[in-house]
Backbone bond lengths (Angstrom), bond angles and torsions (degrees), N, CA, C in turn:
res aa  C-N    CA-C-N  psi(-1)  N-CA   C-N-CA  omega(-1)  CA-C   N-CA-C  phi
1 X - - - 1.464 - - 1.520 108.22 -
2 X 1.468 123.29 100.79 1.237 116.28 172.50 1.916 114.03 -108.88
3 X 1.327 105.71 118.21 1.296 106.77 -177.09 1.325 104.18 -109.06
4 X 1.673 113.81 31.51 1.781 95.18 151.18 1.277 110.44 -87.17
5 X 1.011 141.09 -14.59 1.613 139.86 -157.15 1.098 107.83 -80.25
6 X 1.573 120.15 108.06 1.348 114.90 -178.40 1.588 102.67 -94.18
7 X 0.971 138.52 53.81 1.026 128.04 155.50 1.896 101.12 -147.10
8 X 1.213 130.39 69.78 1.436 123.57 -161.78 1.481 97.15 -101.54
9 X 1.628 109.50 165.90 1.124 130.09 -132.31 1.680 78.89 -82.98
10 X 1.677 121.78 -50.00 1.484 117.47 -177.75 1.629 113.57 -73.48
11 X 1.249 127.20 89.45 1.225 132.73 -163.62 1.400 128.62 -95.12
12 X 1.410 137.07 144.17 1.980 111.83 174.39 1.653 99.85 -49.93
13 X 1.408 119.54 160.33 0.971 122.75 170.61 1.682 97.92 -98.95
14 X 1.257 134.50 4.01 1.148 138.69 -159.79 1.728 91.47 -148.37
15 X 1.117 113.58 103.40 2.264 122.21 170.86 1.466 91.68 -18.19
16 X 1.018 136.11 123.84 1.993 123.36 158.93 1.454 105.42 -66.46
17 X 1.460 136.89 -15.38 0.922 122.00 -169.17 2.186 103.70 -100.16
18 X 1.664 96.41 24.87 1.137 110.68 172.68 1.527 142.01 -73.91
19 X 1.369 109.19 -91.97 1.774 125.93 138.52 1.384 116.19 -50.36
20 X 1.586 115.13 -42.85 1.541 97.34 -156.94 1.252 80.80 -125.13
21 X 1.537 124.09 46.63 1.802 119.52 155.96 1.696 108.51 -48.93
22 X 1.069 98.59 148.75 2.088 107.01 178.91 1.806 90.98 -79.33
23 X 1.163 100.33 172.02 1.158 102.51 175.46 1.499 120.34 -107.20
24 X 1.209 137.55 175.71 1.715 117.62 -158.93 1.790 100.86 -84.90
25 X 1.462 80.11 136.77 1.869 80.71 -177.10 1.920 114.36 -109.99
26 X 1.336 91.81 134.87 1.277 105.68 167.70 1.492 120.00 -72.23
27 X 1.142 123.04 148.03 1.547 146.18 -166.47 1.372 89.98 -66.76
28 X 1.475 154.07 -41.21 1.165 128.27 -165.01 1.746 110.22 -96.86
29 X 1.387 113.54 5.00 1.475 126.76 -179.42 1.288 103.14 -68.99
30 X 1.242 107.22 150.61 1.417 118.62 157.53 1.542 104.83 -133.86
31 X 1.498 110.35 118.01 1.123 140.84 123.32 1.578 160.52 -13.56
32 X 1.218 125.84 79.30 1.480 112.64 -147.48 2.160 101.75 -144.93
33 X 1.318 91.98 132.88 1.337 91.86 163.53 1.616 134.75 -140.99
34 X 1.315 121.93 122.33 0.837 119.45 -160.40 1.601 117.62 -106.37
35 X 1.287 109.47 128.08 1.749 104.87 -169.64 1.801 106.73 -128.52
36 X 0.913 113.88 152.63 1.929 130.24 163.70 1.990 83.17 -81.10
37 X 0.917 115.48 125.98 1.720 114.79 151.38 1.101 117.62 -106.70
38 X 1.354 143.75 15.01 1.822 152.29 166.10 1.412 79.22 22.44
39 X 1.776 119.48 76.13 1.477 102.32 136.40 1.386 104.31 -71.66
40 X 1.338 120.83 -38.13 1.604 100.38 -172.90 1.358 127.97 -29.93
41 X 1.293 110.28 -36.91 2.004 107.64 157.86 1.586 123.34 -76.87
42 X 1.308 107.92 118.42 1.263 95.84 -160.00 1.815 105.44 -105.68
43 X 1.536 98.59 31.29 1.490 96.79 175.35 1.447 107.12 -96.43
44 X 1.653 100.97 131.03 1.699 113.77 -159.06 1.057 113.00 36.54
45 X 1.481 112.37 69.30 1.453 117.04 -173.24 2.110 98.96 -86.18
46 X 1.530 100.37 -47.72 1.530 97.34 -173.87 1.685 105.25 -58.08
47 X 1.541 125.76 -44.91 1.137 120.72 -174.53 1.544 129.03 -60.77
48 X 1.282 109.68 -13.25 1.562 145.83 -155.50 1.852 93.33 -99.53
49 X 1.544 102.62 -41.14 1.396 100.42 -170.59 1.085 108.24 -69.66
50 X 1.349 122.86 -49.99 1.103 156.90 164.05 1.554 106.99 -3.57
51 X 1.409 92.48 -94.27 1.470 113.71 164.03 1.497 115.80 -38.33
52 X 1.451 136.86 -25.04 1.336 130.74 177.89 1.624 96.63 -86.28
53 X 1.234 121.17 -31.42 1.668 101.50 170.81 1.337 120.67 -69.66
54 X 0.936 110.51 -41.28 1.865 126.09 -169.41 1.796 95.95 -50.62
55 X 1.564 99.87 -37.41 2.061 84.96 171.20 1.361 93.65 -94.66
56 X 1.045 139.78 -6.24 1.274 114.19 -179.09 1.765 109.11 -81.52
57 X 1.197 126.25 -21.79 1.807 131.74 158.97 1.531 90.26 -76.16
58 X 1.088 142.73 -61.12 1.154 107.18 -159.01 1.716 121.92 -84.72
59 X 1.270 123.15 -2.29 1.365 128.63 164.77 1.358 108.87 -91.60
60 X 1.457 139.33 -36.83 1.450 146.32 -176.82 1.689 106.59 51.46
61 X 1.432 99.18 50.00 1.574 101.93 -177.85 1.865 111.96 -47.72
62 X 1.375 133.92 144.62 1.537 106.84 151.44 1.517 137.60 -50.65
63 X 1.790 80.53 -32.41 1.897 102.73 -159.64 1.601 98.27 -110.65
64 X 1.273 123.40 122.90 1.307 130.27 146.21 1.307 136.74 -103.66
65 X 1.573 131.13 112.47 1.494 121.57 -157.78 2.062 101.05 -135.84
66 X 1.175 92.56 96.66 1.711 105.94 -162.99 1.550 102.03 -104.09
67 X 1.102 128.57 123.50 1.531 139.61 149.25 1.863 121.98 -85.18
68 X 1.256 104.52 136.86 1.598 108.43 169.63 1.539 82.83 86.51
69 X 1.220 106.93 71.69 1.294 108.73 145.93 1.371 127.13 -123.50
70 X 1.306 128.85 155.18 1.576 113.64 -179.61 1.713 107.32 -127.43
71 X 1.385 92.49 173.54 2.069 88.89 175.42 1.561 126.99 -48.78
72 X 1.458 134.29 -43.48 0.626 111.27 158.50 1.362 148.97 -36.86
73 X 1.462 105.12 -61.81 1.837 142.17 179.18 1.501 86.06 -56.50
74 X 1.158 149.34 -76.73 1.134 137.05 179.56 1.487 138.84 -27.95
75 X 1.612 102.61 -60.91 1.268 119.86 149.03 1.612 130.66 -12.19
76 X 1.099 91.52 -75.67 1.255 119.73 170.82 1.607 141.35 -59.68
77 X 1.753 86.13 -42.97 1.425 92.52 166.77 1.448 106.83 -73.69
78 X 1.370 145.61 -17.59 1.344 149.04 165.96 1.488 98.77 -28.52
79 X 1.681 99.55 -71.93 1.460 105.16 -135.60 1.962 98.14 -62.91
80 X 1.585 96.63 -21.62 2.240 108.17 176.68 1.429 89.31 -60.55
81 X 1.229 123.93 -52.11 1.727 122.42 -155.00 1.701 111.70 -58.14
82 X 1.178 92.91 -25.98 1.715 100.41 -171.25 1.032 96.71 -99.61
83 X 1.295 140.07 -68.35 1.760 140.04 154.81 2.020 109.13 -0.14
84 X 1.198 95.18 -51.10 1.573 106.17 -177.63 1.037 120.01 -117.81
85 X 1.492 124.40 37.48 1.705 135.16 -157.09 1.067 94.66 -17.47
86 X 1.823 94.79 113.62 1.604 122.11 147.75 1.900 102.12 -144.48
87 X 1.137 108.37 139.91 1.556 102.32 170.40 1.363 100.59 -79.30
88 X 1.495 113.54 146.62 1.015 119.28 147.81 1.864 150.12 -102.43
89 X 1.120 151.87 116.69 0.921 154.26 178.70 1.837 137.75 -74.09
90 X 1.277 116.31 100.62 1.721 101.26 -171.71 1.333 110.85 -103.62
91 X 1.251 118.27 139.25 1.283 141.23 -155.18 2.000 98.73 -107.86
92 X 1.565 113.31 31.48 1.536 113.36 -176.61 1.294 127.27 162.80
93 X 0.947 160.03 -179.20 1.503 166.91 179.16 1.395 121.85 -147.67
94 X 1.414 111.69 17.16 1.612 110.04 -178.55 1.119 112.11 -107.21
95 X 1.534 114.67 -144.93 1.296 115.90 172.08 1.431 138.65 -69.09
96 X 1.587 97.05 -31.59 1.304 115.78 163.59 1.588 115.82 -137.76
97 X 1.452 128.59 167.04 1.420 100.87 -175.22 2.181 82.98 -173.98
98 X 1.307 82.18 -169.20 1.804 88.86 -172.90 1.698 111.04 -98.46
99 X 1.423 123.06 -167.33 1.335 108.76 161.82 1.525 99.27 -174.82
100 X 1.505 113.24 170.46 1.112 101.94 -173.64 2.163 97.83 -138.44
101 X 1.019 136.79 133.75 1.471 130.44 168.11 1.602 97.92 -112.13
102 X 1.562 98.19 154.99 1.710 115.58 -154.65 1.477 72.88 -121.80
103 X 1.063 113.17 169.33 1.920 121.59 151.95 1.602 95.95 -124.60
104 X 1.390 127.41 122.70 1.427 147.54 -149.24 1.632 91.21 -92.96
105 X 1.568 143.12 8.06 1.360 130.67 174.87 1.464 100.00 -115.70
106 X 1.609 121.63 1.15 1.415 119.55 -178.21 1.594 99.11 -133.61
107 X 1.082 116.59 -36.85 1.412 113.04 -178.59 1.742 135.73 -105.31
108 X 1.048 118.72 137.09 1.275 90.36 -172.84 1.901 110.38 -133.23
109 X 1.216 141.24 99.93 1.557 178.00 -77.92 2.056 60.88 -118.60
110 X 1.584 106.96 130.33 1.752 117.89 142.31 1.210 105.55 -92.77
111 X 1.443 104.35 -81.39 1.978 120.80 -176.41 1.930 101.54 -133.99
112 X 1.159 114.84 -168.36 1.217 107.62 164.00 1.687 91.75 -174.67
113 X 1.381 122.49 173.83 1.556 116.54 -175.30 1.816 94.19 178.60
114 X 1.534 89.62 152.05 1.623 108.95 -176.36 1.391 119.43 -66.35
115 X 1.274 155.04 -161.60 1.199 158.79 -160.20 1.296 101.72 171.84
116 X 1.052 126.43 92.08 1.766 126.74 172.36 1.837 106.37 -77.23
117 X 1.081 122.01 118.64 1.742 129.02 168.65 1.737 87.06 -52.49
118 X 1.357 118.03 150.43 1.238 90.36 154.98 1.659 123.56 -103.09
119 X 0.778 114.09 -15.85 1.702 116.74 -179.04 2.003 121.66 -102.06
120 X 1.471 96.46 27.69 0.998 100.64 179.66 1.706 111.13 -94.52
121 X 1.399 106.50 146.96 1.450 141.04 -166.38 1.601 100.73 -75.39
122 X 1.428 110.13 -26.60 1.731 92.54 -148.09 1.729 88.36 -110.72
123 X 1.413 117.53 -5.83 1.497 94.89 -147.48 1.490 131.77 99.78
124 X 1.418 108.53 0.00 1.625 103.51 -169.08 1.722 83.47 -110.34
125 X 2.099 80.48 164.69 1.489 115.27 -167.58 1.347 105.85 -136.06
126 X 1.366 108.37 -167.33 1.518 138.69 168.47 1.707 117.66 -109.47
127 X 1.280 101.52 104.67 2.142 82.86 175.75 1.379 98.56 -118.56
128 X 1.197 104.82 101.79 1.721 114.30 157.72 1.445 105.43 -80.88
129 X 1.806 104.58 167.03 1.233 126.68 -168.49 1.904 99.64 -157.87
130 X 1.618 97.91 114.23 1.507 82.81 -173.48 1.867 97.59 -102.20
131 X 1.724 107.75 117.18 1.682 90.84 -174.36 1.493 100.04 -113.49
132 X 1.743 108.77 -158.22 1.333 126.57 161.80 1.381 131.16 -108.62
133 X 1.147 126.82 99.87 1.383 117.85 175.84 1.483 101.57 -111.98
134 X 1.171 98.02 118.49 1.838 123.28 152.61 1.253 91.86 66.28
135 X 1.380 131.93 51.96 1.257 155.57 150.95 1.866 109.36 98.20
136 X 1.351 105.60 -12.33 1.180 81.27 -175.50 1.890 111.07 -135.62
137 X 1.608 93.48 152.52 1.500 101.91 -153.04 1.720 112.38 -49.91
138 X 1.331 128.38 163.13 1.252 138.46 -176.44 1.375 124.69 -162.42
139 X 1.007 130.25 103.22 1.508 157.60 167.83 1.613 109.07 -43.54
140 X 1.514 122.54 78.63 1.253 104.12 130.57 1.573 168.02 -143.92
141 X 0.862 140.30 -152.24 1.971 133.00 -155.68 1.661 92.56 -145.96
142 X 1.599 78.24 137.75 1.562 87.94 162.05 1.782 92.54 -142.85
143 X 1.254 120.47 161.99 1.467 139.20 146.09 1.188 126.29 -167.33
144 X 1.841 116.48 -178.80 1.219 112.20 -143.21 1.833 79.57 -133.84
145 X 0.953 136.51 116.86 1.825 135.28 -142.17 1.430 86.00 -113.95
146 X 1.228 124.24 -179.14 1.507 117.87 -152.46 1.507 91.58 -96.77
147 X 1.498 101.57 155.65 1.480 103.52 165.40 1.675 146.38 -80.61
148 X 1.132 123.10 179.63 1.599 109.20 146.41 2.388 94.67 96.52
149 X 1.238 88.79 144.30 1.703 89.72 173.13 1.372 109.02 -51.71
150 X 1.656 98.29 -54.46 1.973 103.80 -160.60 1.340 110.79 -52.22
151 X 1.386 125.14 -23.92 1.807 141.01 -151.40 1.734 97.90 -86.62
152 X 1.062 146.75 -11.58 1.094 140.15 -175.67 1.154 121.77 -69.84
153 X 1.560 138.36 13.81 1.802 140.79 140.86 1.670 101.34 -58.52
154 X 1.713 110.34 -54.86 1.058 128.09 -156.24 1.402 88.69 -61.40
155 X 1.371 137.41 -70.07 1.295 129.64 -143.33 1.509 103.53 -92.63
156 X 1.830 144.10 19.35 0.827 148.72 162.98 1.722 101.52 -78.30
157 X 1.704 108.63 -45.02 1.429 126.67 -160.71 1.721 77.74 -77.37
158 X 1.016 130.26 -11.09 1.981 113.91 -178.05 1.381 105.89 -87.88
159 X 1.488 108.80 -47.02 1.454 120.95 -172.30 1.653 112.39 -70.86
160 X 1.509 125.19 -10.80 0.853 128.38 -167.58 1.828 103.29 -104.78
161 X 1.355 94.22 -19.60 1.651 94.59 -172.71 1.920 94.11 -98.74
162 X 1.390 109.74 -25.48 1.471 82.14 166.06 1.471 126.89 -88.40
163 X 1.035 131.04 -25.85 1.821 139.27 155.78 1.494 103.42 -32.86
164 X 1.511 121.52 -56.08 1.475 120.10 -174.60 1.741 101.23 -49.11
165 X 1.406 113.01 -52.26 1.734 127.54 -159.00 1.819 76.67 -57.55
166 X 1.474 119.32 -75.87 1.729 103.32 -161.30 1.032 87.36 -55.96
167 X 1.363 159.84 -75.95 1.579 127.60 -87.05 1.920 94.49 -91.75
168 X 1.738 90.53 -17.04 1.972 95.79 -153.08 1.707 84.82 -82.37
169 X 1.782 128.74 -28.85 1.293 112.05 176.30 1.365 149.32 -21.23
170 X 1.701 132.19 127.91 1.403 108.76 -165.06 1.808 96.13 -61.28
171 X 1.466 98.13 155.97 1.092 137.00 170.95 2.021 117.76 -39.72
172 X 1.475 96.60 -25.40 1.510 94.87 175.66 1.399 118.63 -132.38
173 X 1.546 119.61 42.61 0.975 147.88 149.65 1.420 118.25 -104.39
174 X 1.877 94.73 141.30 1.465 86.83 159.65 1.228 119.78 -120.35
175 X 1.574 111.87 154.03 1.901 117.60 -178.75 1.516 106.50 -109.90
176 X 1.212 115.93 138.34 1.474 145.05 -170.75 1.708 101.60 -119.33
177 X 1.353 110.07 117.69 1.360 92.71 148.81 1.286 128.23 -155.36
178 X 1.281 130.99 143.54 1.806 118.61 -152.73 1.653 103.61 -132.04
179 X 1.239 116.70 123.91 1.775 94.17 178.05 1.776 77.64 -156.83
180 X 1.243 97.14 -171.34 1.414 135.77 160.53 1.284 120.00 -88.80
181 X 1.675 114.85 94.76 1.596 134.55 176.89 1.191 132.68 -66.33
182 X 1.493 94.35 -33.93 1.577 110.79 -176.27 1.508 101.06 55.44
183 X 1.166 140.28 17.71 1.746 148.04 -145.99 1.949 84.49 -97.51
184 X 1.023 115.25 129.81 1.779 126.14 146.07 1.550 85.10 -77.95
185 X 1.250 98.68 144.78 1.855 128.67 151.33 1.508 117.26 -58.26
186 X 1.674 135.46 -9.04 0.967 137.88 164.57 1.639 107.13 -82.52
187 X 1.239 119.00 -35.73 1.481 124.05 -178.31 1.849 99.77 -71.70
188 X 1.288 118.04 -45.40 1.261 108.61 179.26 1.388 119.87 -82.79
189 X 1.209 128.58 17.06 1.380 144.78 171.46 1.639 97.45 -97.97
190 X 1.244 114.48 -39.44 1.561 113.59 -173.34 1.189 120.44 -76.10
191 X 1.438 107.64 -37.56 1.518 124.77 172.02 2.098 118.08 -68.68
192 X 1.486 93.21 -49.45 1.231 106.05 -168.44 1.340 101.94 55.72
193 X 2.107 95.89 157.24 1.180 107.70 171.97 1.309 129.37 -93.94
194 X 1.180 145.19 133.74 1.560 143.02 152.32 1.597 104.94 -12.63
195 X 1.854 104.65 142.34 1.687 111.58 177.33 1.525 97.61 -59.01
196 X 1.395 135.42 146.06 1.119 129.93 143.41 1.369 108.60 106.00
197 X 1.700 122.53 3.16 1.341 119.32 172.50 1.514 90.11 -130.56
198 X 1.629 95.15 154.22 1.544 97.61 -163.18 1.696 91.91 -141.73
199 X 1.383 90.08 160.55 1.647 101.55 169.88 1.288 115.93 -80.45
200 X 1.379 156.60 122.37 1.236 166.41 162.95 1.530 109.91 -26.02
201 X 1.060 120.80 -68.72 1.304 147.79 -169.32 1.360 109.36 -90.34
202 X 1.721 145.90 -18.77 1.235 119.77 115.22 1.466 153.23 -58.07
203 X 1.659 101.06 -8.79 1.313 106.05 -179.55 1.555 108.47 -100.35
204 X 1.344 118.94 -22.36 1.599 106.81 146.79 1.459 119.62 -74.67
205 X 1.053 133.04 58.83 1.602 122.60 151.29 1.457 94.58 80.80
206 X 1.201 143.14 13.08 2.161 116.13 168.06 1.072 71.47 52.59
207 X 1.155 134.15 116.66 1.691 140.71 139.25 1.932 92.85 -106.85
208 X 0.970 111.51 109.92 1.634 141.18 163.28 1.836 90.10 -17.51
209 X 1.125 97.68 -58.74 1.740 107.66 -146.59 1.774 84.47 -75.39
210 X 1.345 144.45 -0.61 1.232 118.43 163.06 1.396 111.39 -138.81
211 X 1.383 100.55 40.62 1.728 96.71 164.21 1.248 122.01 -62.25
212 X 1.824 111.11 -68.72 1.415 104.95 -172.69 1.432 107.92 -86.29
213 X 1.683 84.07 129.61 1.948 83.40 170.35 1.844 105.65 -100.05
214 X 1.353 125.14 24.94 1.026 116.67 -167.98 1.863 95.48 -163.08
215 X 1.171 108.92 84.94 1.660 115.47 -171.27 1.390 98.95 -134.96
216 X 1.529 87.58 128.52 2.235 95.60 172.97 1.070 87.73 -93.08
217 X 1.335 143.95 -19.82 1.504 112.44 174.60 1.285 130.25 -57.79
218 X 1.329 137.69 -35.29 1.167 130.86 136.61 1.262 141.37 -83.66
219 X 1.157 116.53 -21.32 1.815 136.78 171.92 1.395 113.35 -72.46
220 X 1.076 133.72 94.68 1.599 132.45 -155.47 1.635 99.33 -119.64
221 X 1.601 133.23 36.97 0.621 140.68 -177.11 1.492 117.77 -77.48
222 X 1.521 110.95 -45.85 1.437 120.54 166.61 1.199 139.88 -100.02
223 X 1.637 110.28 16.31 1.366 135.30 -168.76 1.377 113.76 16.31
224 X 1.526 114.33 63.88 1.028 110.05 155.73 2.244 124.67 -107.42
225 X 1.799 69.10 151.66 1.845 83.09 -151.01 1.740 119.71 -46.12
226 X 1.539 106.89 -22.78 1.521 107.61 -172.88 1.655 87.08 -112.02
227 X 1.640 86.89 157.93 1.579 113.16 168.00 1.195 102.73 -76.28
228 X 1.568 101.63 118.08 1.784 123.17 150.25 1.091 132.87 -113.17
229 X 1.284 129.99 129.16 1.824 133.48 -148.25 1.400 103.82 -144.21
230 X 1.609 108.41 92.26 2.310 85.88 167.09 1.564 84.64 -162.41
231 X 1.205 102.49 175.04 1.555 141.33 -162.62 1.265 120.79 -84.20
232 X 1.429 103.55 30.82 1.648 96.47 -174.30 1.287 112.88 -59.24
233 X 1.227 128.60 -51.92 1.325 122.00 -169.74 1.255 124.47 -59.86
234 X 1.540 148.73 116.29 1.166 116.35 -154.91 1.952 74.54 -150.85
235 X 1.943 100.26 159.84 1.635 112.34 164.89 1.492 105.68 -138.94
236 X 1.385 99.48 137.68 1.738 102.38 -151.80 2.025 65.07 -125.77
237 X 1.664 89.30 164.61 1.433 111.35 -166.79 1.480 118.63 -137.77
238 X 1.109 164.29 103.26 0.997 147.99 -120.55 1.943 89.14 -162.16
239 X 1.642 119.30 80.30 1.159 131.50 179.30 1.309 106.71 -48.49
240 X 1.389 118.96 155.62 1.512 122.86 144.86 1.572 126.25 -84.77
241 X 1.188 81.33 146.41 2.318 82.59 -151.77 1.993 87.92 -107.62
242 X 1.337 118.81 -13.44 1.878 105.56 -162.59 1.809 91.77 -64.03
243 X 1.377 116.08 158.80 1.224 128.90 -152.45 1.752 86.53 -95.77
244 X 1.717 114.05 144.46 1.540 98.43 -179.61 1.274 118.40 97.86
245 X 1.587 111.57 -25.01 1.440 122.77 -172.34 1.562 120.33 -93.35
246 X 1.154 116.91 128.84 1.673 87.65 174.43 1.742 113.70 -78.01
247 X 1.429 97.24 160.76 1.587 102.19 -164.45 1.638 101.45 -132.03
248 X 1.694 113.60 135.39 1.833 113.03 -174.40 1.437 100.13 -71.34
249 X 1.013 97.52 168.08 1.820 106.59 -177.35 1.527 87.59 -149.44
250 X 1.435 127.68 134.38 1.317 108.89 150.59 1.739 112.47 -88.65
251 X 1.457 97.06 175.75 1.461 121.79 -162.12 1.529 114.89 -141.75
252 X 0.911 108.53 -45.81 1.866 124.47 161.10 1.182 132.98 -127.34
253 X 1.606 108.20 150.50 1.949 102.21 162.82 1.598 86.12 -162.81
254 X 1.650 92.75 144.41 1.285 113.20 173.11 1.512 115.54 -143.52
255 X 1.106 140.74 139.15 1.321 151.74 -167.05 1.453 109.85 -80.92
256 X 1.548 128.52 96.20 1.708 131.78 165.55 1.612 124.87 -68.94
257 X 1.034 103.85 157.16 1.816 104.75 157.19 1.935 85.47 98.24
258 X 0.878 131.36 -1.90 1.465 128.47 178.12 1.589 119.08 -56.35
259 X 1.141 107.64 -16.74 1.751 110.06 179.58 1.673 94.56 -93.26
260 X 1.484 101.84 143.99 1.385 123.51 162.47 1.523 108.06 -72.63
261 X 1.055 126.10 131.72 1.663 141.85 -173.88 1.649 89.02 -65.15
262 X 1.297 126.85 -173.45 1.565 155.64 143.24 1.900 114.50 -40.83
263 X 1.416 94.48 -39.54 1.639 110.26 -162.29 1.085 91.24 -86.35
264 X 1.023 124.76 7.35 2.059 104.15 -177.69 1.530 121.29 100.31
265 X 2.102 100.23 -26.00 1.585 89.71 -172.29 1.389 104.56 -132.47
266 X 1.541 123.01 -171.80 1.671 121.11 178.90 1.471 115.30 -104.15
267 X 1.512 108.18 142.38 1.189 118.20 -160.60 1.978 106.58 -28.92
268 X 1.354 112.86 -42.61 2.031 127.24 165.22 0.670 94.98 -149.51
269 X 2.077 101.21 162.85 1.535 113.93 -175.75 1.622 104.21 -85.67
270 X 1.262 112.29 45.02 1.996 109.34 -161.68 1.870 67.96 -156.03
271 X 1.592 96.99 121.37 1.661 120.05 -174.77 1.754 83.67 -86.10
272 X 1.730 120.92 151.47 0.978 115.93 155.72 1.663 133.60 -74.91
273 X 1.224 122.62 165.32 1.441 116.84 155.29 1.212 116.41 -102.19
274 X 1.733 118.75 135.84 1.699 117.88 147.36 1.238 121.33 -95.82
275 X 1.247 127.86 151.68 1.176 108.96 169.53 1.811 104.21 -165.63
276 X 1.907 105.56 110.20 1.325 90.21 177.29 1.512 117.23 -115.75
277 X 1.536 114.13 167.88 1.486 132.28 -137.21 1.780 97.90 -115.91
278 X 1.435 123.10 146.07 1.294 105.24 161.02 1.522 88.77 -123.51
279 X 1.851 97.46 165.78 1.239 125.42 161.24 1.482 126.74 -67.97
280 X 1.441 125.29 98.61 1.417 105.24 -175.77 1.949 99.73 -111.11
């Protein structure tokens, strides 16, 4: 599996830097995209990877925060990360696990450390990373919350232990965090959020065009027979409020991975998110 080749044999059939070109970014933006990569399916898994780099040169996010990754896909994405200096970060040692890529001219790695749920079934966690961008420190989380309809006690008790991590943050930091929730909107109605952390994607306007990050109606990746439509993917934001401080604001989000590859399928059946932030 070589994912330096930017020009690989499984290709967008559509430039990614086409329809869903990023838009031109200013030096004080931050940048971030967050994707499900279902290596766990390993059909056209290298060509599939492929295709998740090809937006990753053409978006040049700072922040990368990917779930469903496995040893291989990891591996590999190393040898792209250094190819395109970004550090990388793994969030596990199993079969599947989380991860995080830095881009090393905007970001810069403090510490970072695991978060075990404790009563989780599958193996999933929390991997924060506390770094530096543009001098000043920033908190962030990605995870992959348990799966499946029946699992939703479990993944309230996830959503609730990561809200505590922002909400308890000092005061002049900010926390970012983007993963795969697998969350129904009835579970996050039950839970609610902490004052002062917000949903990304409600506070830009519900824009229609990036609700579902996880739809068989167009995503025909797993051919399954009924239409399924919900919001797993979600990036919650948790500003810094100390007076003096600069504080993220988002400003955009747009939904990646929407072109069908060469092979027939999309880079995963879980569309990515972008979404960049200014400093105010």
């Amino acid at each position: 599996m070589d994912l330096t080749n930017e020009n690989p044999t499984c290709s967008s059939k559509h430039n990614p830097a086409g329809p869903e070109r990023k838009p031109s970014k200013e030096d004080d933006k931050l940048s971030v995209i967050s994707w499900n990569v279902d290596g766990i399916d390993t059909d056209n898994l290298a060509e599939r990877a492929r295709g998740l780099c090809s937006y990753l040169v053409s978006y040049t996010p700072d922040v990368v925060l990917l779930q469903e990754l496995i040893p291989p896909y990891i591996r590999n994405l190393k040898k792209w990360a250094v190819h395109k200096a970004y550090t990388v970060i793994e969030g596990g040692e199993g079969d599947y696990f989380t991860g995080m890529l830095l881009k090393d001219s905007r970001v810069k790695l403090l510490e970072s450390e695991i978060v075990i749920y404790p009563t989780t079934q599958m193996t999933r966690n929390l991997l924060v990373a506390k770094v530096s961008f543009k001098g000043q420190e920033l908190w962030l989380m990605t995870s992959h919350y348990e799966s499946c309809k029946e699992n939703g006690k479990e993944r309230m008790k996830q959503l609730r232990l990561v809200m505590k991590r922002m909400r308890e943050a000092p005061d002049n930091i900010n926390v970012l965090f983007g993963g795969d929730t697998n969350l129904r909107d009835t579970e996050v109605a039950k839970v609610g959020l902490p004052s002062g952390v917000l949903d990304v994607w409600e506070r830009l306007g519900k824009q229609e065009q990036c609700r579902y990050t996880w739809d068989t109606k167009v995503n025909t990746n797993k051919r399954i027979p009924h239409i399924s439509r919900f919001r797993f993917d979600r990036v919650y934001l948790r500003p810094a409020t100390r007076e003096g401080v600069p504080h993220l604001a988002p400003d955009h989000m747009a939904l990646v991975g929407l072109q069908k590859l060469d092979c027939g399928l999309y880079p995963s059946d879980h569309w990515g998110i972008y979404c960049s932030f200014s400093a105010e």
